[in-house]
N, C-alpha and C positions, 0 to 999 in steps of 0.2 A: 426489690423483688428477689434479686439473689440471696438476702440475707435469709427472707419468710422462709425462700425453699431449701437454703440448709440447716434451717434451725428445726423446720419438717422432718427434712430426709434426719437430721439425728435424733430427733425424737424418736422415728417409727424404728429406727433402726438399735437404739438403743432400748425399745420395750422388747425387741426381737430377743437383742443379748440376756438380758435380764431373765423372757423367758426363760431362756436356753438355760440357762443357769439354775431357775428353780426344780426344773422339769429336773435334771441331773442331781440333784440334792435330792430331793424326794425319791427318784427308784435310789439311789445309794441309802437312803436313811432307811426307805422300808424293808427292802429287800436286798442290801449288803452287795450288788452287783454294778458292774459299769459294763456301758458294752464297750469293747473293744476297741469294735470296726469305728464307730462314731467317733472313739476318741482319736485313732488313729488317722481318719478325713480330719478331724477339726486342731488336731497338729500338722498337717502337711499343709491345712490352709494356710496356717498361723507362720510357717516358714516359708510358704510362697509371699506374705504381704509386702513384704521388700518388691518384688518383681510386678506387683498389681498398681506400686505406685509409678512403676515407670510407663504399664502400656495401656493403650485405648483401654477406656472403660467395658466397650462390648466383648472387646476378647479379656476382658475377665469375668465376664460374663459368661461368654462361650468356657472358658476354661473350668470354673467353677460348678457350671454346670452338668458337664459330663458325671465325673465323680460322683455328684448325687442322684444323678438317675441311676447310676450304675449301684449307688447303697441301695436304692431302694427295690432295685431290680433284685441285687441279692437278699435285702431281708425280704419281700414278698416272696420271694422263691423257698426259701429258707425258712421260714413261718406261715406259708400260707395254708398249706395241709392242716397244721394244729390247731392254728388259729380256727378253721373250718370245722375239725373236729370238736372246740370246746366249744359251739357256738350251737351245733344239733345237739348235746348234751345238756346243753345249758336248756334248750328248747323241751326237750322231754322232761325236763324234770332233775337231771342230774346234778354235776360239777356246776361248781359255779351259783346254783342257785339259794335262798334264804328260806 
């Protein structure tokens, strides 16, 4: 039983990775930009993983979790006006449309 559900958990967790990785290849190929902020959460992850192996799973959980509310709090904040605006645009007729 333990073996089915870590060969699960890496599976699911390794199509995670993998996305991550295309998704990031693709806006770099198309459009020549990284963001930033993303890269700079998924290196503080990558230097926290030493310390995730020492303590309970849910406070890495808890811990990991902050941080991404907090991205996404900042990019909706951050992008949500524009985002709004090309979206009526895009609706009358404008930007964005073929």
């Amino acid at each position: 039983m333990q073996n089915e559900l870590a060969r699960d958990s890496y599976s699911y967790i390794h199509f995670a990775l993998v996305a991550g990785v295309v998704l990031v290849a693709f806006r770099y190929r198309h459009i020549h930009t990284l963001n930033r902020h993303r890269l700079g959460l998924a290196a503080l992850f990558a230097a926290l993983t030493p310390v995730a192996t020492q303590v309970p799973a849910i406070l890495v959980v808890a811990i990991a979790d902050l941080p991404l509310w907090a991205m996404i709090f900042f990019e909706h904040r951050g992008y949500g006006d524009r985002r709004g605006q090309l979206r009526r645009e895009a609706a009358l007729g404008g930007v964005g449309t073929t």
